[in-house]
C-alpha positions as CSV (number, residue, x, y, z in Angstrom):
1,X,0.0,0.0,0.0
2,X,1.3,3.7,-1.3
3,X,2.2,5.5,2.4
4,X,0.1,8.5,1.3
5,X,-3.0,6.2,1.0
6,X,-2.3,4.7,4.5
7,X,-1.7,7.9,5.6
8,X,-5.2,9.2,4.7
9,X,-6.8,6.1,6.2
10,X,-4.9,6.4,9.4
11,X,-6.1,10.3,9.6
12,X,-9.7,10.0,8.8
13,X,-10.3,7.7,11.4
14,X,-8.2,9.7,13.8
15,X,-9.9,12.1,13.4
16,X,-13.1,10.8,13.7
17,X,-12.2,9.3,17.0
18,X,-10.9,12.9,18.0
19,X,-14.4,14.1,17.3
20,X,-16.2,11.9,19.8
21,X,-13.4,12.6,22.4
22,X,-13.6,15.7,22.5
23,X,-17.4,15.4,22.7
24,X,-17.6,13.0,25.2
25,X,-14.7,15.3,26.9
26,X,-17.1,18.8,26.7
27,X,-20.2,16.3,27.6
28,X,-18.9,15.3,31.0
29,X,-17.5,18.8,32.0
30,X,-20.8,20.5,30.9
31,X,-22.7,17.6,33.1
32,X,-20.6,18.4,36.0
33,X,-20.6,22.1,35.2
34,X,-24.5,21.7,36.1
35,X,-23.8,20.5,40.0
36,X,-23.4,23.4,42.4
37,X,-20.0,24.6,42.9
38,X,-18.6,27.8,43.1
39,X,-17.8,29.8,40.0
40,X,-14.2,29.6,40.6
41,X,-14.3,26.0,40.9
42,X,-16.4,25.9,37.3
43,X,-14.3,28.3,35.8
44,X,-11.5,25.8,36.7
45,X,-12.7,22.9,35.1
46,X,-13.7,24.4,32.1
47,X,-9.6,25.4,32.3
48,X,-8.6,22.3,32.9
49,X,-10.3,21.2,29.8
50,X,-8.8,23.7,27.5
51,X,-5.1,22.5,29.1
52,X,-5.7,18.7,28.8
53,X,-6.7,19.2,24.8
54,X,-3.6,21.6,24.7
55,X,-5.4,24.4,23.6
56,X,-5.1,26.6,26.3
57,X,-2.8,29.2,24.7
58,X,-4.8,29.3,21.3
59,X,-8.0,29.6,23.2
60,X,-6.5,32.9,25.2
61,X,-5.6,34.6,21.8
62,X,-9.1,35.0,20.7
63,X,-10.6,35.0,23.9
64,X,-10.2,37.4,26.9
65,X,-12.3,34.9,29.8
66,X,-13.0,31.4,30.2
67,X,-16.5,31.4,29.9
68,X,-18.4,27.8,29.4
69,X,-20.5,29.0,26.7
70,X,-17.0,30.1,24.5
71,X,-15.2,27.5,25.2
72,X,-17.7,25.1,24.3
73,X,-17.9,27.5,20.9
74,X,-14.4,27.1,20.8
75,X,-14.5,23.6,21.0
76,X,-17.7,22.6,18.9
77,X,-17.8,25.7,15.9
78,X,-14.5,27.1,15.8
79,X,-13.0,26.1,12.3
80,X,-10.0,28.2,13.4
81,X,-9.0,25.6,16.0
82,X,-7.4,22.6,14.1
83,X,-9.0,20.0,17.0
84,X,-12.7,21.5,17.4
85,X,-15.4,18.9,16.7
86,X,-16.4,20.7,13.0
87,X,-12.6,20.6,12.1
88,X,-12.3,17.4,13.0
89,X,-15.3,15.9,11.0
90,X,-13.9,18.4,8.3
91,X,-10.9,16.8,8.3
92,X,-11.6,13.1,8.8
93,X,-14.1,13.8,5.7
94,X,-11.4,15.2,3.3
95,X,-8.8,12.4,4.6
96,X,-11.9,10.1,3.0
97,X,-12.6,11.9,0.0
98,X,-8.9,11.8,-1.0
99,X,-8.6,7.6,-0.9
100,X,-12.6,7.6,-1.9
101,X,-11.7,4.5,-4.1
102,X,-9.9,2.3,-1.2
103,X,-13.4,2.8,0.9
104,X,-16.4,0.9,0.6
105,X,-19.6,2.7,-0.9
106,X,-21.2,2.6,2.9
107,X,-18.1,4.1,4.8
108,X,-17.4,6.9,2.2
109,X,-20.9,8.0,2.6
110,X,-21.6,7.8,6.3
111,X,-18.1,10.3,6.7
112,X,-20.1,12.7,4.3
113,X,-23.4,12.4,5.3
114,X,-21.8,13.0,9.1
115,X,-20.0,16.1,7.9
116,X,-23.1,17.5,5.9
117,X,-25.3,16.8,9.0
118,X,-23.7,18.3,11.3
119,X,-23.3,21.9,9.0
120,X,-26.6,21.9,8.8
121,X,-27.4,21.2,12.9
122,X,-24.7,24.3,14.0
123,X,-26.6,26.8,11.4
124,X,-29.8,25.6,12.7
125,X,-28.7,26.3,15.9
126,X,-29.5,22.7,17.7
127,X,-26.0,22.6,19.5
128,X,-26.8,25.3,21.4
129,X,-30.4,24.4,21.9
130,X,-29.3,21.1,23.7
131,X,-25.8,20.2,23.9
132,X,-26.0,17.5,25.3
133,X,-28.1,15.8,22.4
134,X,-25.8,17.0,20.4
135,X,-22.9,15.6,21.7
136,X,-24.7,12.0,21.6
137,X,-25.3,12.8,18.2
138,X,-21.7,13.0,17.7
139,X,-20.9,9.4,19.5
140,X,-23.7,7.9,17.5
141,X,-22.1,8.9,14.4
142,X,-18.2,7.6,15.3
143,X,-19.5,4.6,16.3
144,X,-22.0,4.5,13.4
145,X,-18.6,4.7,10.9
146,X,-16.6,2.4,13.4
147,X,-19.3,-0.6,13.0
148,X,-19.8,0.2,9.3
149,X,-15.8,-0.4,8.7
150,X,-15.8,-3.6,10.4
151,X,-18.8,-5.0,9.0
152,X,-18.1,-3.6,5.1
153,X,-14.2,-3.2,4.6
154,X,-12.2,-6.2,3.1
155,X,-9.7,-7.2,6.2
156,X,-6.3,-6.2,4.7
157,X,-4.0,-3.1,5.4
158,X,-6.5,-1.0,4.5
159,X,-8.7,-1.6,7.5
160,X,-5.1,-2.7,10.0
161,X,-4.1,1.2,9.4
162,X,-7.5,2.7,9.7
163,X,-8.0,1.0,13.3
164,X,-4.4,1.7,14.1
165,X,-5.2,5.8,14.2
166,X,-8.5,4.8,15.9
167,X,-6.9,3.4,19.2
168,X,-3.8,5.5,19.4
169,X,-6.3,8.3,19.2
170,X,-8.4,6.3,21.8
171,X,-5.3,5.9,23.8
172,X,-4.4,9.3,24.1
173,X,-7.4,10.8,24.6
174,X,-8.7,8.7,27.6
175,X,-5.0,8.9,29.1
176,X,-5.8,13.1,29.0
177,X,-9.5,12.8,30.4
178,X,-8.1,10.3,33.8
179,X,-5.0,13.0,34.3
180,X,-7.8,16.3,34.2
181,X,-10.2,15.1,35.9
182,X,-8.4,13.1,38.7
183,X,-6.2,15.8,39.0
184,X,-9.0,18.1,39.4
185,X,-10.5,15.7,42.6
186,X,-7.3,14.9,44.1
187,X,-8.2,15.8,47.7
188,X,-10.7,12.4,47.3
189,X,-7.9,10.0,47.3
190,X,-7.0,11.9,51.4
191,X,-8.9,12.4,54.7
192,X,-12.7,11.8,54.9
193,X,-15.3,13.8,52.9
194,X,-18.4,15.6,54.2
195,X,-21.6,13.9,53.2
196,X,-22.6,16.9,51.0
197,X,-18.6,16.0,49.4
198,X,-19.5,12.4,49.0
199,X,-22.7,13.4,47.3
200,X,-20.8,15.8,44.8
201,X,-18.4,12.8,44.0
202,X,-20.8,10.5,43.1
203,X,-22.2,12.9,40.6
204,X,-18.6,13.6,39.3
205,X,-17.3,10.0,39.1
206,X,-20.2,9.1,37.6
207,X,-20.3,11.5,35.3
208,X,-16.6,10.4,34.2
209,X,-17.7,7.3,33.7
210,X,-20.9,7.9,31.5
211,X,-18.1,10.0,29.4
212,X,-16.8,6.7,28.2
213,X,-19.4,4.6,28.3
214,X,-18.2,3.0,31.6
215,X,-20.4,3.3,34.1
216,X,-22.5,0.2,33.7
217,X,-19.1,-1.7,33.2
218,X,-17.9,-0.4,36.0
219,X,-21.2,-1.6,38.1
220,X,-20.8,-5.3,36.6
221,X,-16.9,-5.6,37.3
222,X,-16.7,-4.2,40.8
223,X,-20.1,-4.2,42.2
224,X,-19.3,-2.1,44.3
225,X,-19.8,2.3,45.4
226,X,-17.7,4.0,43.0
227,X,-14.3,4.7,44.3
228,X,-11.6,6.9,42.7
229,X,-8.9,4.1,42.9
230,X,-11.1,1.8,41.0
231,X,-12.6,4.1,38.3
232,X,-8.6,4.7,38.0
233,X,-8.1,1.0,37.3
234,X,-10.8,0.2,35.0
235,X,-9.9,3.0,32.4
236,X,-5.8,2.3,32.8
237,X,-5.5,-1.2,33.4
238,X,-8.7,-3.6,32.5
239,X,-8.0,-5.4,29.6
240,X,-11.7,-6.3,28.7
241,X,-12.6,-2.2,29.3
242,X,-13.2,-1.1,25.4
243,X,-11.8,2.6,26.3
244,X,-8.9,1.7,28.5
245,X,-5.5,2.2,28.1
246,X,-4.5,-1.7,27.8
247,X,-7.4,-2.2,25.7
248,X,-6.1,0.6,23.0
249,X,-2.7,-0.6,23.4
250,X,-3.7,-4.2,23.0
251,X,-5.7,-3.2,19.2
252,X,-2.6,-1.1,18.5
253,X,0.3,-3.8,18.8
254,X,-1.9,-6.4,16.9
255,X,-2.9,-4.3,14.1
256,X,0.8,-3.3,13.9
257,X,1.8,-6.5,13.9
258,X,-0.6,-7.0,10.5
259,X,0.9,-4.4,8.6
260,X,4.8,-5.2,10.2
261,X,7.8,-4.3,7.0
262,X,11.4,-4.8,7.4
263,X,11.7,-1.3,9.0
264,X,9.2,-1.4,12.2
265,X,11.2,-3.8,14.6
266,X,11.8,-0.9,17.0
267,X,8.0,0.7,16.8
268,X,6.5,-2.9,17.1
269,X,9.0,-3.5,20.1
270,X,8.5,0.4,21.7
271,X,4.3,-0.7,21.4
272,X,4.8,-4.0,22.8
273,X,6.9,-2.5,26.0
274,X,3.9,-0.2,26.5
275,X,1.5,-3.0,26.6
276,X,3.6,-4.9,29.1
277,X,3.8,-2.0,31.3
278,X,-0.2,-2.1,31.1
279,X,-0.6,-5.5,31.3
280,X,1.8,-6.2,34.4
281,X,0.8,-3.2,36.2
282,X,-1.1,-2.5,39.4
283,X,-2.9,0.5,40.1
284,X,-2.0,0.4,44.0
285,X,1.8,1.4,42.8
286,X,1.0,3.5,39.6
287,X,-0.7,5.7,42.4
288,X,2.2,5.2,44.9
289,X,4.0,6.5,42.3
290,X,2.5,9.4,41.5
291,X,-1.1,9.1,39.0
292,X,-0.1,12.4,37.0
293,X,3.2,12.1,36.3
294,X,2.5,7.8,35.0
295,X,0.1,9.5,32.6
296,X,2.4,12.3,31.4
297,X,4.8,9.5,30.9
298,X,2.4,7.5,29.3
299,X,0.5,10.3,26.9
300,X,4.8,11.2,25.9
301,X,5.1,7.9,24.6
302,X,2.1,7.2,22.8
303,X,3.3,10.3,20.8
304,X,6.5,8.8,20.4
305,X,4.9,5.5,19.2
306,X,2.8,7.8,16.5
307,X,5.9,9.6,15.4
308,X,7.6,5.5,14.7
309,X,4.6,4.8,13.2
310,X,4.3,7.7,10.6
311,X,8.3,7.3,10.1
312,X,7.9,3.7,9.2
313,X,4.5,3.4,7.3
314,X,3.0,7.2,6.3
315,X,3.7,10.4,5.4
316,X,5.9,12.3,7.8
317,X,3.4,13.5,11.3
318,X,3.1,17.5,10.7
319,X,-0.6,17.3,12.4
């Protein structure tokens, strides 16, 4: 396969899968957003947001507060910021347009219907009419072009590259959502909490949860109230946890290992090293350790992995 072919195919998909992170990302900081706190503890998280996506400096050029409303603008509309929601769709649509003949009838139109829809729901207004509906909208649709790959795409190197930008984007993303938002609750893993605390919690761990689809999983693996440590465990560590970190890394070394050349020993062994550290870790020392600074680690070496990758199969990584 031509690099610049795999390199569209890689793209489009991360880039859709960029799209629903950052959805589900604005959906559990506008749910929380809704709880009562103080405005300096809002304006905080909506902050803390902006730095996890690494947008904080572009945001402040344009912008002179940190308002929820224009950061979710920012986020959602902007075509000015390269990792918005519309950009992203944008993007993942011109990535498909360009290798339109590698792509089955059914995923070419589903990445242009998505990118036509969802022009015509920001004129007419609907994100802001219930953003929350329309951040569904824009999980439906990833997972809608997800399930139409699998089920219509031939299983060659086509489709092995295509879910390869898929869970490194999945990797990094949920890797930035566990460091802001535990980060942001750190004070829960010391002392005892006021019942009025323990209330708030709830609500916020939950609400982390629901942001990748993990709160019923998280009921039938632990059984249990939800508990920082835990929540910690199942989106870092569980294997059989669709968004987790092991989980991503697990897709990523097989479908690297589908499309291995002469060239990719050291990527294949830098992605395999990862997934050790995953599979033989414990979340009792990753937090002994230090939960930020495992995930800074981790989020510096997924990058790395994506610049082998691009070196040793697509175009060179400008994005």
């Amino acid at each position: 396969m031509l690099s610049r072919t795999a390199d569209h195919l890689f793209w489009m998909n991360r880039y859709t899968e960029r799209a629903e992170n950052t959805a589900r990302l604005l959906d559990v900081n506008y749910q929380t957003s809704l709880l009562p706190q103080s405005a300096a503890a809002a304006q905080a998280g909506w902050q803390g947001l902006l730095s996890i996506s690494e947008l904080l400096p572009s945001y402040k050029a344009t912008h002179d507060a940190i308002k929820a409303k224009e950061v979710m603008d920012f986020m959602v509309k902007d075509e000015q910021n390269p990792s918005s929601i519309v950009s992203c769709l944008s993007a993942a649509r011109e990535n498909a347009r360009a290798v339109r003949g590698t792509l089955t009838t059914e995923v070419w139109e589903t990445q242009n219907q998505t990118w036509l829809e969802v022009k015509r729901m920001l004129k007419a207004g609907e994100f802001e009419a219930d953003p929350s509906q329309f951040f569904e909208w824009v999980k439906f649709r990833s997972h809608l072009s997800r399930g139409v790959t699998v089920g219509t795409m031939l299983m060659d190197e086509a489709l092995h590259f295509m879910r390869l930008g898929t869970f490194l984007e999945r990797a990094d993303n949920t890797a930035r959502l566990v460091d802001v938002k535990f980060h942001a609750v750190e004070s829960d893993f010391y002392g005892a909490a006021s019942e009025k605390d323990q209330e708030y919690d709830f609500y916020h761990w939950s609400a982390i949860l629901r942001s990748v689809s993990g709160f019923e999983v998280y009921r039938k693996v632990y059984r249990d109230v939800i508990r920082p440590e835990r929540v910690a465990e199942l989106l870092i560590l569980r294997p059989d946890m669709p968004r987790s970190l092991h989980a991503s890394l697990n897709e990523v070394v097989g479908n690297l290992r589908m499309v291995a050349n002469d060239q990719c020993g050291e990527t294949q062994r830098r992605a395999g090293k990862l997934r050790s550290d995953l599979q033989y870790g414990r979340i009792d020392e990753i937090l002994a350790t230090g939960l930020h600074a495992y995930l800074t680690q981790f989020l510096d070496r997924v990058n790395d992995l994506g610049n082998h990758i691009s070196r040793d199969f697509l175009v060179p990584m400008t994005r």
